[in-house]
N, C-alpha and C positions, 0 to 999 in steps of 0.2 A: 338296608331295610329302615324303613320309617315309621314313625308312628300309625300315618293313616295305614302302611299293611297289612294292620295288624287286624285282623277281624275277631270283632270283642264279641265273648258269647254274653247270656243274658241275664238280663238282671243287677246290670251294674256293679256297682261297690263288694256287695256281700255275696252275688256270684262269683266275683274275681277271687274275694278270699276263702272263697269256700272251695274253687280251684285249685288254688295253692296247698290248699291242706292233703289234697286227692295228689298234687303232683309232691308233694313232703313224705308223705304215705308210700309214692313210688319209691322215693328216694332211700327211702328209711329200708325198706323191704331188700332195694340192692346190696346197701352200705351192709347190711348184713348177710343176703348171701354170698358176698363174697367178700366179705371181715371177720368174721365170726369163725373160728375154729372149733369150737366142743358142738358138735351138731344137736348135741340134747338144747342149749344156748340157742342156736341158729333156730330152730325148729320152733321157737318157742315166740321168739322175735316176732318172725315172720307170721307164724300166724294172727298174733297182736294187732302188727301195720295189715294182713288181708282183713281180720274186724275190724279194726279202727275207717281202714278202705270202704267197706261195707258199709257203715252207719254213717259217714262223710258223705259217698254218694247218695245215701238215700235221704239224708238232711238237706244235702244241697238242692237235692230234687223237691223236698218240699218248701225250700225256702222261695226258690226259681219260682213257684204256684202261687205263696202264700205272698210274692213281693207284686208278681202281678194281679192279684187279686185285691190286693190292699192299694194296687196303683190305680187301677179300675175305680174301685169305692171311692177315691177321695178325688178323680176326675165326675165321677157321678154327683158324688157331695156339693162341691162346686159348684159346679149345675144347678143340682137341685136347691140349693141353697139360694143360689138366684133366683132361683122362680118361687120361693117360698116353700119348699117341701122338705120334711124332713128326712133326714137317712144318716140321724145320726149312731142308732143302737148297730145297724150293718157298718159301717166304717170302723166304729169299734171294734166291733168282732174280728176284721180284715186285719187291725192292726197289731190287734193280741195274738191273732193265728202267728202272722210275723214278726213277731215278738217274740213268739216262743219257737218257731223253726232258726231264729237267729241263734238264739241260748243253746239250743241243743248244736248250732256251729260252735258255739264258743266251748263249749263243755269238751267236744271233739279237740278241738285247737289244744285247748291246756293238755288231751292228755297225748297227743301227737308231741308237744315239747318235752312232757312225760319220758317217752319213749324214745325220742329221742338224745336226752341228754342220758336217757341208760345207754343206749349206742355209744355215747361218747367215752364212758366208761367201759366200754368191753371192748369197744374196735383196734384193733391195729393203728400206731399214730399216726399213719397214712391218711387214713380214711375219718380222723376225726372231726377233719377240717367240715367234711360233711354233713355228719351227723350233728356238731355244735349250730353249720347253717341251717338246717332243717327244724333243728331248735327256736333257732331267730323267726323263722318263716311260719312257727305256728306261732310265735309271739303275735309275732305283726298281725297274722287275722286275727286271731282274740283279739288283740284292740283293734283294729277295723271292726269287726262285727258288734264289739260292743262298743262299741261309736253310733252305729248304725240302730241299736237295739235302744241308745240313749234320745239322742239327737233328732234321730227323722223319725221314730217311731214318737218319739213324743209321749213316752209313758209318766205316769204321774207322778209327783217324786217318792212316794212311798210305796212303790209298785217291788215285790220279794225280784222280781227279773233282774231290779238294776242291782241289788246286791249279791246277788247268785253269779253273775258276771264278773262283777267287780274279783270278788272271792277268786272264782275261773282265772280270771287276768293275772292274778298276783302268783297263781300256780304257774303258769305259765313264765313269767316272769321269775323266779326262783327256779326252773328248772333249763329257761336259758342261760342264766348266771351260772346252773350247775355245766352245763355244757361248755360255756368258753373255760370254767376254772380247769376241765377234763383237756381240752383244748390247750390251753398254758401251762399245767402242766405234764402234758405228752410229747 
């Protein structure tokens, strides 16, 4: 298999890590039915990664709207911008919409590495190896999205989003440390 056969779904960048999270979620959800011994434990887990699953899909879904809506506006801007017209208060709006369905991916991310560096501390040493990846995998979209929420969204530097991110990031980043230390020592 190669690159090209890989058929990308949509929205680029911050669909792909908003994917990841949905497929971290999966991961998280098996590593514990079938790692988790005390089923009051298990029970408790999984329902977490089925919410966490929940609010990931339904963010993803708005971010998918809010990324082509804000990709529309700023080909319109363009546009219109050549010809002299304005449309700058709607492009704004497009991009705060996606702005903020990005943060509520990142807010998801941090607490998917949440839950999974607790996985890494309850599982079987088998199975840690997975939950500490899953860890790493919500890392990485936290900062992919907030990359995406810094960079292309182009928010202003005193905008609360880029520091609510920020914040987000650093959890996530602390609770992958907490997963490989569970990791090295299992």
């Amino acid at each position: 298999m190669t690159a090209s056969d890989i058929t990308p779904g949509p929205a680029g960048a911050g669909a792909a890590a908003g994917r990841t999270l949905l497929e971290s979620l999966a991961v998280c959800e098996s590593i514990s039915l079938q790692a988790i011994d005390d089923p009051e434990l298990r029970s408790g887990v999984v329902l977490e990664a089925r919410r966490l699953l929940g609010r990931a899909t339904e963010a993803l879904d708005r971010s998918v709207r809010a990324y082509a809506r804000a990709t529309e506006e700023l080909d319109a801007a363009t546009h219109a911008h050549a010809a002299g017209s304005g449309r700058d208060a709607t492009l704004r709006a497009a991009l705060i919409d996606a702005a903020d369905s990005l943060l509520a991916l990142v807010d998801i991310a941090a607490d998917t590495a949440l839950l999974s560096a607790g996985l890494a501390d309850v599982v079987e040493a088998s199975r840690r190896v997975d939950a500490a990846g899953t860890a790493e995998l919500a890392l990485g979209a936290a900062r992919c999205l907030r990359h995406l929420l810094e960079v292309n969204l182009a928010l202003p530097r005193r905008d609360e989003r880029r520091d609510v991110a920020n914040g987000l990031v650093a959890v996530a980043e602390q609770a992958a440390a907490s997963a490989r230390r569970a990791l090295e020592e299992g």
